[in-house]
N, CA, C and O of each residue as an XYZ file, in Angstrom:
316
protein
N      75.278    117.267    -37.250
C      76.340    116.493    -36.630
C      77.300    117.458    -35.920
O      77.530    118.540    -36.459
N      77.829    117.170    -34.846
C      78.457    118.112    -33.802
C      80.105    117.889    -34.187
O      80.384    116.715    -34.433
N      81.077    118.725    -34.259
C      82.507    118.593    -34.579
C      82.890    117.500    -33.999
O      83.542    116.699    -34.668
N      82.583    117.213    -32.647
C      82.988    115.660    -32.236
C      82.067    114.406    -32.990
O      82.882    113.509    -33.206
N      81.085    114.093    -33.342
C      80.402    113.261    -34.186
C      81.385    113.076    -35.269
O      82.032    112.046    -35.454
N      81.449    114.203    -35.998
C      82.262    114.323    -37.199
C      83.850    113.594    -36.779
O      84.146    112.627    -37.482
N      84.672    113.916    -35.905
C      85.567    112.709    -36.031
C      85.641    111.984    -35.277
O      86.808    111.647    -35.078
N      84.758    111.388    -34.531
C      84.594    110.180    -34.139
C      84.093    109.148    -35.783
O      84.596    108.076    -36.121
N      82.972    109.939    -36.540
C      82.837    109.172    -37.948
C      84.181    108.789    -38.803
O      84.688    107.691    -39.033
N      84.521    109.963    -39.143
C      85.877    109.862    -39.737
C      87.165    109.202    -39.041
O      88.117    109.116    -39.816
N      87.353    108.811    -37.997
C      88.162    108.048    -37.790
C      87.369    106.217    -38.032
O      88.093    105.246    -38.249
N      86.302    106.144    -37.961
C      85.239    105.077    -38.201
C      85.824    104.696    -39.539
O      86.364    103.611    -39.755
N      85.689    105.603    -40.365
C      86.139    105.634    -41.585
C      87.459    105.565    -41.853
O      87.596    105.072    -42.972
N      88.376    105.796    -41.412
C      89.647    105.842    -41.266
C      90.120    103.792    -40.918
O      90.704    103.055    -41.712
N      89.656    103.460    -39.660
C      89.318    102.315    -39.159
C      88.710    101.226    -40.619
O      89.264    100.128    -40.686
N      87.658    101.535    -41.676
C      87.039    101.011    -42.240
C      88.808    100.484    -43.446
O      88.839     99.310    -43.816
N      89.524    101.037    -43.705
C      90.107    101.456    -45.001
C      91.559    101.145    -45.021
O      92.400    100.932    -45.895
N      91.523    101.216    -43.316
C      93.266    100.720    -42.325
C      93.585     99.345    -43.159
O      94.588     99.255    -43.867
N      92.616     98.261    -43.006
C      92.829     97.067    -43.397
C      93.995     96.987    -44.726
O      95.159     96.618    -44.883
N      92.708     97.672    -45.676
C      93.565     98.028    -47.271
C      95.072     98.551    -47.412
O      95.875     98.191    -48.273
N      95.216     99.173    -46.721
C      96.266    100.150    -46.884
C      97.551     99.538    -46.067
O      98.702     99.661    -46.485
N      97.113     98.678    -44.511
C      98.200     97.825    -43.579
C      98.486     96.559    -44.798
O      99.525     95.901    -44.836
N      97.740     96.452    -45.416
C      97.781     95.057    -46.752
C      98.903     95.384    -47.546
O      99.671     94.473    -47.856
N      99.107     96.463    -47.899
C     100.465     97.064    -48.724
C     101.536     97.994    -48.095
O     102.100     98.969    -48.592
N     101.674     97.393    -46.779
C     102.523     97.999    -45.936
C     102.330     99.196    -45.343
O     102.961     99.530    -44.340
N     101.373     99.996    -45.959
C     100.584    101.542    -45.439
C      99.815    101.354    -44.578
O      99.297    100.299    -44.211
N      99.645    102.853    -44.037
C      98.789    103.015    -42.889
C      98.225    104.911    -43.182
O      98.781    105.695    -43.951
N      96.955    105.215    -42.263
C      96.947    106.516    -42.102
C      96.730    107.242    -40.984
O      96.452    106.785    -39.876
N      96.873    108.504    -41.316
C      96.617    109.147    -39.457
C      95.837    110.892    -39.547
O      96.126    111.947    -40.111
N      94.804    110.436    -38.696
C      94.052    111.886    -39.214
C      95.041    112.884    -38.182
O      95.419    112.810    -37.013
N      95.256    114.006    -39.505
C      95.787    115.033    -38.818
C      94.711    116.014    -38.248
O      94.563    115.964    -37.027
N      93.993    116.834    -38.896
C      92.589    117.416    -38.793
C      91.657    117.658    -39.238
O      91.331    117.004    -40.228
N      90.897    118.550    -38.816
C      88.936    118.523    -39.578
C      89.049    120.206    -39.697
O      89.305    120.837    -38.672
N      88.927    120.640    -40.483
C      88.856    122.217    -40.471
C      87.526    122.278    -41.658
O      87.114    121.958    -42.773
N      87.169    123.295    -39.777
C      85.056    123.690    -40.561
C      83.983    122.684    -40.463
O      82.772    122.877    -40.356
N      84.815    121.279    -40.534
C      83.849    120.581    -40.322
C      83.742    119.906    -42.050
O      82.884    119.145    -42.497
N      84.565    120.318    -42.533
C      84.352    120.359    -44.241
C      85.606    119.510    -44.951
O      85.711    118.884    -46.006
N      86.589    119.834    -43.729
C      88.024    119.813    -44.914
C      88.744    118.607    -43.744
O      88.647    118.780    -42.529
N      89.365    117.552    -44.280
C      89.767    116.330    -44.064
C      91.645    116.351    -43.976
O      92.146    115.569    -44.783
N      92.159    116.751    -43.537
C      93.258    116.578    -43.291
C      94.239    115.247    -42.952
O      94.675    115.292    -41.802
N      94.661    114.095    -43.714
C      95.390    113.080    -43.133
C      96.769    112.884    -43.655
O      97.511    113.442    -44.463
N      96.805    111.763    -42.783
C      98.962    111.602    -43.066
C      98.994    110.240    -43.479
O      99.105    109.369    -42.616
N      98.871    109.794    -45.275
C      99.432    108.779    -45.452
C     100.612    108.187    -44.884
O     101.187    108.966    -44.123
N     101.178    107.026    -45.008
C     102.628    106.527    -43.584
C     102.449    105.402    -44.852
O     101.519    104.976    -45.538
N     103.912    105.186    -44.737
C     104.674    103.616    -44.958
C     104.563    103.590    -46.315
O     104.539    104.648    -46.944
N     104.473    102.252    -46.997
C     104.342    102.130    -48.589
C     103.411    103.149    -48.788
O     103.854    103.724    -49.783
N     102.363    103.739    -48.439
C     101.773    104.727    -49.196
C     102.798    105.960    -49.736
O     102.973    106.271    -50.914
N     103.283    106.437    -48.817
C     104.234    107.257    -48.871
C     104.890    107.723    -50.378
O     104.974    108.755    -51.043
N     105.186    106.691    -50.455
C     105.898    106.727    -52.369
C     104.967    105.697    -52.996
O     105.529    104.602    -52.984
N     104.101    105.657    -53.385
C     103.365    105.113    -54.200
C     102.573    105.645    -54.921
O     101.530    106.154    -54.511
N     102.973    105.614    -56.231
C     102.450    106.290    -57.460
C     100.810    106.215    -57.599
O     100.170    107.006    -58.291
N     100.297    105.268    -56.925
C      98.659    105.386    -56.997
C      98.078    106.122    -55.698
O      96.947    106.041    -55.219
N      99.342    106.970    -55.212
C      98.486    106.865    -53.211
C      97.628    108.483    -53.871
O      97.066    109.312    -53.155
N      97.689    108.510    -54.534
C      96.531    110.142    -54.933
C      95.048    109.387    -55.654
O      94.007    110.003    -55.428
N      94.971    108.492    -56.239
C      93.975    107.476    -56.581
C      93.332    106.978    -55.360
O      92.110    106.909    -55.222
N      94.456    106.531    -54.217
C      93.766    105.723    -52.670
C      92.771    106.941    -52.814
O      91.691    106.981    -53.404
N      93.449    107.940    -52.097
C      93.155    109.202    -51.393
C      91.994    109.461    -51.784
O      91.096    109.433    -50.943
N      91.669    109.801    -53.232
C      90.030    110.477    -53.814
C      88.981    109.636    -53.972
O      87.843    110.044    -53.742
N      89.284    107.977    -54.505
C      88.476    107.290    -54.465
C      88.323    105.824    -53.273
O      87.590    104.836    -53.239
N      89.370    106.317    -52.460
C      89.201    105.123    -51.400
C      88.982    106.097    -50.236
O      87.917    106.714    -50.229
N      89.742    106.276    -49.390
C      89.612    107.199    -48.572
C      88.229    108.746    -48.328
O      87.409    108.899    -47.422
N      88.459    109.458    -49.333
C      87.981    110.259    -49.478
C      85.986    109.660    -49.584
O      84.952    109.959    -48.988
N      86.284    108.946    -50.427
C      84.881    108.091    -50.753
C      84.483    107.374    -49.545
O      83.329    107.666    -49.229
N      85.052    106.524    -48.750
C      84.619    106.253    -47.592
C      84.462    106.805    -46.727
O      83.619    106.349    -45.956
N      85.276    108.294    -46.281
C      84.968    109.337    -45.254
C      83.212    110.270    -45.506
O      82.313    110.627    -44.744
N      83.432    110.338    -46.843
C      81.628    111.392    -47.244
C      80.622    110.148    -47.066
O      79.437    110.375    -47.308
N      80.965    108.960    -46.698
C      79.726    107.714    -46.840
C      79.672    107.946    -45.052
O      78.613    107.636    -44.506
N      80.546    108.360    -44.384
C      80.421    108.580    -43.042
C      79.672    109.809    -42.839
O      78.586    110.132    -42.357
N      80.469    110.259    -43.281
C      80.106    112.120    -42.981
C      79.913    112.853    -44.399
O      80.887    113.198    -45.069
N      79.022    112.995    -44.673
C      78.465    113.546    -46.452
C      78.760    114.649    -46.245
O      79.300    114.929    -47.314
N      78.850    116.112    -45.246
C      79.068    117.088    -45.520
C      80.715    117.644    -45.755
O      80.949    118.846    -45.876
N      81.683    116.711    -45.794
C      83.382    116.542    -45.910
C      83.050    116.918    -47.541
O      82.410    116.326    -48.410
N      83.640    117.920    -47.522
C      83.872    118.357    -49.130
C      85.056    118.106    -49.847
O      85.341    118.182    -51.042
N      85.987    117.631    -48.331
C      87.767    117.462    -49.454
C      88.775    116.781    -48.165
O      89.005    117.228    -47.041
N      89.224    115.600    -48.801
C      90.245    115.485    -47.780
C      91.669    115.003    -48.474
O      91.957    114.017    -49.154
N      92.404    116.096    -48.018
C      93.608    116.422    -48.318
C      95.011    115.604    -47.747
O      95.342    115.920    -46.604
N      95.584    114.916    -48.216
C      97.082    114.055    -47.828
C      98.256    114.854    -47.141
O      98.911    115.472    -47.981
N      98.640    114.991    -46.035
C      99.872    116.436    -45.447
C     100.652    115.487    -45.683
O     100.157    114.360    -45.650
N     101.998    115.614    -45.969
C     103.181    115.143    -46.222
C     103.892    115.235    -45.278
O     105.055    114.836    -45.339
């Protein structure tokens, strides 16, 4: 998969997960892709302070980005 494949997927994925997250007033925004490996995004809105948004992140997010792109080893929340 070519660095552009890779986030054109991951925003796919990003797109897939928007729904969930605009549902509780949140939203997200890919910041970047470094290597091709590492997932960089910007929780926004009720996510922001929400005591489960590290739960979204590993098993919502994170889990739907490697079902796009399996070689994403980690994607990380920037504040």
């Amino acid at each position: 998969m070519t660095s552009e494949e890779i986030k054109l997927n991951v925003e796919k994925a990003l797109d897939e997960i928007r729904p969930f997250l605009e549902s509780d007033g949140g939203d997200i925004s890919l910041i970047s892709i470094e290597d091709d490996k590492l997932v960089r995004v910007q929780l926004q809105g009720a996510c922001v302070g929400c005591s489960v948004n590290q739960m979204t992140l590993k098993s919502g997010v994170e889990m739907t980005i490697k079902k796009y792109v399996p070689q994403i080893e980690q994607v990380i929340n920037v504040e």
